[in-house]
C-alpha positions in Angstrom: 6.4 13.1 -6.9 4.4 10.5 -8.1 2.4 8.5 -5.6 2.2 4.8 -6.0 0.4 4.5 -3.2 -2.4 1.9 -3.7 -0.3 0.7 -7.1 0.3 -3.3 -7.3 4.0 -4.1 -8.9 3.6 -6.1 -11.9 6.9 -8.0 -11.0 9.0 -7.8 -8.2 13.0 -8.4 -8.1 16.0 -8.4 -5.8 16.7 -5.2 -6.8 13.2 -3.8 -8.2 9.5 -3.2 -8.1 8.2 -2.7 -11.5 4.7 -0.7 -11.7 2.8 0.7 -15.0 3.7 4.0 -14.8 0.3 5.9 -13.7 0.4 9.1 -16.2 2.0 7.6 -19.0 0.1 4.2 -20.8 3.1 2.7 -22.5 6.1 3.5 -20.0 7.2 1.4 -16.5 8.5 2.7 -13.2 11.2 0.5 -12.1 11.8 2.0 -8.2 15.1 0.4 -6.5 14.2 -1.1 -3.5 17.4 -2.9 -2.2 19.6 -0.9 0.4 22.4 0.4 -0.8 25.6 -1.1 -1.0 29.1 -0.2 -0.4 31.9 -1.7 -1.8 35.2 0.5 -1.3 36.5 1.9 1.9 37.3 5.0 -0.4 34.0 4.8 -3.0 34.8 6.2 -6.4 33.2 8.7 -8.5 30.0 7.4 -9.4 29.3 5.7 -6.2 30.1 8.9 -4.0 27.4 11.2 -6.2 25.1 8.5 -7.5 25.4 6.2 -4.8 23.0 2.9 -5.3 21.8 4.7 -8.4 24.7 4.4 -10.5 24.0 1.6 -12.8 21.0 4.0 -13.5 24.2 6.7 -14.7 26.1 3.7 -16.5 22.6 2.5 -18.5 22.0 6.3 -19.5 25.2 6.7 -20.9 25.2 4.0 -23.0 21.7 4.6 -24.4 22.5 7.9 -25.0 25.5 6.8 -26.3 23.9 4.7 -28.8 21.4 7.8 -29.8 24.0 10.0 -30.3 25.5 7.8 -33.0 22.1 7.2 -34.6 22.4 3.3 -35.1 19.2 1.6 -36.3 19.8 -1.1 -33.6 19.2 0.8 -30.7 15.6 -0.9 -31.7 17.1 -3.5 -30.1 17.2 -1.5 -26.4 13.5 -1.2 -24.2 13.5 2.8 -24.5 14.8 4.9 -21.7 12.5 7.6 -20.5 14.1 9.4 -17.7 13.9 9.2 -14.1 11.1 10.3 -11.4 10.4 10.3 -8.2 8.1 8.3 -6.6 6.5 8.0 -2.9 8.4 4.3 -3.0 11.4 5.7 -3.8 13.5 6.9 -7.1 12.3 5.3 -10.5 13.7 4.9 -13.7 11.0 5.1 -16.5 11.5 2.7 -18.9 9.3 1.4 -22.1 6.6 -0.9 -21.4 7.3 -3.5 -23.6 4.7 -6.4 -23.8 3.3 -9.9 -25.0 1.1 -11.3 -26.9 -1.6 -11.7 -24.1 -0.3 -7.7 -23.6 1.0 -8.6 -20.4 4.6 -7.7 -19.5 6.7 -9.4 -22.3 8.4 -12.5 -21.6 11.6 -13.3 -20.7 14.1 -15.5 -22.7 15.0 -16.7 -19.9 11.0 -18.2 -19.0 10.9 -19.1 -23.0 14.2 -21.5 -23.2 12.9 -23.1 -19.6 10.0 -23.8 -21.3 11.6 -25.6 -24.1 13.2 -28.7 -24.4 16.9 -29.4 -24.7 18.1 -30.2 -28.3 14.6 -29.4 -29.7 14.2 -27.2 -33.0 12.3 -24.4 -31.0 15.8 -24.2 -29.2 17.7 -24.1 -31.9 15.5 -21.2 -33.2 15.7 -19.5 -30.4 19.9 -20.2 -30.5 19.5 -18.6 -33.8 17.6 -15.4 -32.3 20.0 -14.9 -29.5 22.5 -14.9 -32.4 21.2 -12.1 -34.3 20.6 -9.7 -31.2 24.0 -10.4 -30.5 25.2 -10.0 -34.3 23.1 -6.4 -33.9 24.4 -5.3 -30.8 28.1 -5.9 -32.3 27.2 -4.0 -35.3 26.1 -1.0 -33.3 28.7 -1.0 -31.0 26.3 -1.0 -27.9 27.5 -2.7 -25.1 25.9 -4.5 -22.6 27.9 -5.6 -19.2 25.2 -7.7 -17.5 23.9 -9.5 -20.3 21.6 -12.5 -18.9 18.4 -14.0 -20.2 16.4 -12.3 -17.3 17.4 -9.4 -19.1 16.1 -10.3 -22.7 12.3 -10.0 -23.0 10.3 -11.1 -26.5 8.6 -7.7 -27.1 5.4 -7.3 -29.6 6.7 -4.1 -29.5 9.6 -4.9 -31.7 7.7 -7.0 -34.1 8.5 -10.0 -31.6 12.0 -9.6 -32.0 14.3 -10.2 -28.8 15.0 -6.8 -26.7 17.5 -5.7 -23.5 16.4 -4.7 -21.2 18.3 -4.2 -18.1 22.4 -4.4 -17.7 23.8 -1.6 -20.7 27.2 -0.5 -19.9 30.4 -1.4 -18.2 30.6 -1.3 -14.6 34.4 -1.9 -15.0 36.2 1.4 -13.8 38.3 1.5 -16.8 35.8 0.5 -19.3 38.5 -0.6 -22.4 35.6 -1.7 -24.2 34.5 2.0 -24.9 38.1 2.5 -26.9 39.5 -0.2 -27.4 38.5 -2.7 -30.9 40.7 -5.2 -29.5 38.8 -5.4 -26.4 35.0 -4.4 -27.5 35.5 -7.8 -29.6 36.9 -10.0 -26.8 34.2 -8.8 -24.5 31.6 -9.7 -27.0 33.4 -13.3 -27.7 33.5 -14.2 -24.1 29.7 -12.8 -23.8 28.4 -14.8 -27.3 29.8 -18.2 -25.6 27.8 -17.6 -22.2 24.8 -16.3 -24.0 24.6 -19.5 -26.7 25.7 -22.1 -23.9 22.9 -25.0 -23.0 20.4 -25.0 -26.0 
């Protein structure tokens, strides 16, 4: 068990504290810290053995997913690490993925606040949004709770936008895994959200 006892979170969410993983210089713990939910009076699958941890299952399958079929634009997904326990709890081990100051890596969604509306540095960053999108069509990988909290800037990546949080479906039938016809919709009603407001 690892012991983050004495550890300082770099960020804190709803839903997470994120810590630099102790042993390992370029990796994050991200250890759940909400309760756990439940939604069904009879839970399905993935809720009964995973419980709170499930999106955890969801994320794994899709990067590994994306792995299997060697695309080049799983560069476009923080690496995922595996999972450890910690003395605050489970944690997922993630990539660190950083700045230019070599902080945490900011978010698109701090970068378009910071920008004003209509302004070319939007419009750029319009365009970038575009082409993560475009790349995460071309390699099929699907992202269910695609936000701009979840997009970091990573120098990582040459600078280039990254996911970070949200792969998979969390539908229980997820169409989007067979269907073209669906997979395309999905991504249509996902590129108007994501390109809204600039």
């Amino acid at each position: 068990m690892i012991d983050l006892s004495g550890h300082t979170p770099l960020r804190d969410s709803n839903n997470y504290k994120i810590y630099q993983h102790p042993e390992i210089e370029g990796a994050l713990l991200k250890v759940r810290v909400d309760e756990p939910v439940r939604n069904h009076i009879f839970p399905r699958y993935a809720e009964r053995r995973y419980g709170f941890l499930r999106q955890w299952n969801r994320e794994a399958n899709e990067y590994l997913a994306a792995l299997h079929r060697g695309c080049p634009e799983i560069e476009r997904l923080a690496r995922f690490m595996g999972y450890a326990p910690t003395s605050e709890g489970p944690g997922l081990v993630v990539e660190k993925l950083t700045g230019p100051d070599g902080d945490l890596a900011p978010t698109l969604k701090s970068e378009k606040a910071a920008l004003e509306k209509g302004s070319d540095a939007r419009k750029k960053l319009k365009e970038e949004v575009i082409e993560l999108l475009n790349d995460l069509e071309r390699g099929r990988i699907i992202v269910g709770d695609m936000g701009p909290e979840n997009i970091v800037r990573a120098q990582e990546r040459g600078g280039k936008l990254v996911v970070i949080d949200g792969l998979g479906e969390r539908v229980l039938f997820p169409l989007t895994l067979f269907s073209d016809w669906a997979f395309q919709k999905s991504n249509e009603r996902r590129r108007k959200r994501m390109t809204r407001g600039y």
